[in-house]
C-alpha positions as MATLAB code, in Angstrom:
seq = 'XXXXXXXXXXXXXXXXXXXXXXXXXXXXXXXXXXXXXXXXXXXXXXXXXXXXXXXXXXXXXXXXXXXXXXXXXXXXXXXXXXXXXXXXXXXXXXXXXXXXXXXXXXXXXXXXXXXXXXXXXXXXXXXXXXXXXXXXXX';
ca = [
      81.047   96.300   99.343;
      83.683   98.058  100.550;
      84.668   99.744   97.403;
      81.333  100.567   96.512;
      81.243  102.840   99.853;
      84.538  104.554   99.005;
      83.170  105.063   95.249;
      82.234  108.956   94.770;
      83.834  110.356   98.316;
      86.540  112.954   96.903;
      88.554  112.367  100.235;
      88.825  108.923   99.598;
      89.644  108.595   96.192;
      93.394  107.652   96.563;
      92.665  104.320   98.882;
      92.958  101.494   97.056;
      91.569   98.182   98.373;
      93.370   95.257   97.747;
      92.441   91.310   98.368;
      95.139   89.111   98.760;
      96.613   86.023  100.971;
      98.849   87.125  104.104;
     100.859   84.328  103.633;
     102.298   85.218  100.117;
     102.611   88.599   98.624;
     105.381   88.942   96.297;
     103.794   90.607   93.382;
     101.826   92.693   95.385;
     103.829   94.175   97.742;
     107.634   94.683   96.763;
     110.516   94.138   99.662;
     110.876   96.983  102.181;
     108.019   98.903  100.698;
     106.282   99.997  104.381;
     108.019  102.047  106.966;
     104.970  100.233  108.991;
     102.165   98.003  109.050;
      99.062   97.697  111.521;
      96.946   94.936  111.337;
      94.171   94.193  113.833;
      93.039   90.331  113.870;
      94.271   89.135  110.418;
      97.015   87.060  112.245;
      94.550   85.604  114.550;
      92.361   85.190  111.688;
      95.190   83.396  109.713;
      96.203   81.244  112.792;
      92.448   80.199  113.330;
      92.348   79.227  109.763;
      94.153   76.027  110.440;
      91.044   74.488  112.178;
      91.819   72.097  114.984;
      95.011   71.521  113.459;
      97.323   74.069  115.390;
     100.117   73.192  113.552;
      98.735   73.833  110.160;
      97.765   77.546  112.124;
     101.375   78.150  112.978;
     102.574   77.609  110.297;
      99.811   80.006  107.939;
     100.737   82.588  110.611;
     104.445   82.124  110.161;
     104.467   82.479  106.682;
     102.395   85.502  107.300;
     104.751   87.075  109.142;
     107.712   86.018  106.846;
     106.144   87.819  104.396;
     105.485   91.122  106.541;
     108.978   90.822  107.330;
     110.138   90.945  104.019;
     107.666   94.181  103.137;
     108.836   96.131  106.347;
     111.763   98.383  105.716;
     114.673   97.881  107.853;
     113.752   99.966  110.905;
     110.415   99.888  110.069;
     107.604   99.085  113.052;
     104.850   96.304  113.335;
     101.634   97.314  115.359;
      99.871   94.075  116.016;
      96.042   94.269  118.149;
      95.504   90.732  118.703;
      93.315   88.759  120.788;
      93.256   85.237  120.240;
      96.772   83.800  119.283;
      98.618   86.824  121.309;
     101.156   84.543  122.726;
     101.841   82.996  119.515;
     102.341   86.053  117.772;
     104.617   87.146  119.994;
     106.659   83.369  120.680;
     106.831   83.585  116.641;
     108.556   87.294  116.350;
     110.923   86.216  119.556;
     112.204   83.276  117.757;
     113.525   85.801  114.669;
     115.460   88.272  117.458;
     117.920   88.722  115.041;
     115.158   90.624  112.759;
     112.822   91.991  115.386;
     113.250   93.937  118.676;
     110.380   94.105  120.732;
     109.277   97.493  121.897;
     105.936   96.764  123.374;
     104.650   93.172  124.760;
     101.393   91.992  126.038;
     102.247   92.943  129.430;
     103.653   96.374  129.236;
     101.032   98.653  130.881;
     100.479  102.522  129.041;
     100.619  105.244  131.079;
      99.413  108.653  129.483;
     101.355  111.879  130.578;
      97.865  112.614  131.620;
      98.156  109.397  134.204;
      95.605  107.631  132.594;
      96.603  103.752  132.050;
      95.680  100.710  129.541;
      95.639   97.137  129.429;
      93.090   96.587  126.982;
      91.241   93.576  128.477;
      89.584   93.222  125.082;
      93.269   93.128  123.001;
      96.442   93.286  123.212;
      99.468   95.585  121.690;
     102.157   94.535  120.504;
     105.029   96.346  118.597;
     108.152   95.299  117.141;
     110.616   97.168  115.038;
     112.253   95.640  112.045;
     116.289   95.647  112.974;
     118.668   97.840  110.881;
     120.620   95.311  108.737;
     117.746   92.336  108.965;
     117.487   90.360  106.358;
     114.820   88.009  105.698;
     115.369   83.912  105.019;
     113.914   83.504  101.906;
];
C-alpha cells in the first residue's frame, strides 16, 4: 500500500521501500553504510514480538541492534523514539559502552534556545553515537 501511494509523485520517486527482518540484514544493508538511523517503535515492536516470553524479546531486540550496529558508520548516531521497552533499549546499548556513547537518555530534559522544554510523556529519545574505532562482535 505504501508503494502504491509513492507510485506517480515525481518528488518521491527516489524512495525505495524495503521489507525486511531487524534482526538480520546482511544482504541488504552492507557494514557502515548509514551515517544514521531513526527508527520510531520497531524495537519495541521487535521486543513485543517475543510474547510473554521476555527473554525470547531480548534477545530479537538484541540481535536487532547488533545488526544496526554493524550498518552504523563509526561515528555515526542512533535516534531511537520508544515507548514501551525504553529501559531495555537503553540497558541493551549500555552493556556495549565500548561501541556506543550515550548522548541523550530518557531523562535528559530539552530546553529550546527559545526556553521552551520536552519530556515527551508519550515517548522517549534516546541517542547514541557509534564510537570511532567500534567494532562489532560478529
Amino acid at each position: 500500500r505504501c508503494q502504491e501511494m509513492l507510485n506517480g509523485t515525481e518528488e518521491k520517486k527516489d524512495i525505495e521501500l524495503l521489507v525486511a527482518d531487524a534482526r538480520d540484514l546482511r544482504g541488504v544493508f552492507h557494514d557502515h553504510q548509514f551515517d544514521a538511523v531513526f527508527e520510531k517503535g520497531t524495537l519495541d515492536a521487535i521486543f513485543l514480538s517475543g510474547g510473554q516470553d521476555k527473554r525470547q524479546g531480548r534477545i530479537n531486540m538484541d540481535r536487532a541492534i547488533d545488526e544496526l550496529g554493524r550498518c552504523i558508520r563509526p561515528g555515526g548516531i542512533f535516534f531511537s523514539v520508544a515507548g514501551v521497552v525504553t529501559d531495555e533499549i537503553q540497558e541493551s546499548l549500555s552493556v556495549k559502552k565500548g561501541e556506543w556513547e550515550c548522548l541523550v537518555d530518557k531523562d535528559d530534559l530539552y530546553v529550546s534556545e527559545e526556553g521552551f522544554t520536552s519530556n515527551n510523556v508519550d515517548g522517549n529519545l534516546l541517542v547514541w553515537r557509534k564510537r570511532s574505532g567500534a567494532s562489532n562482535q560478529d
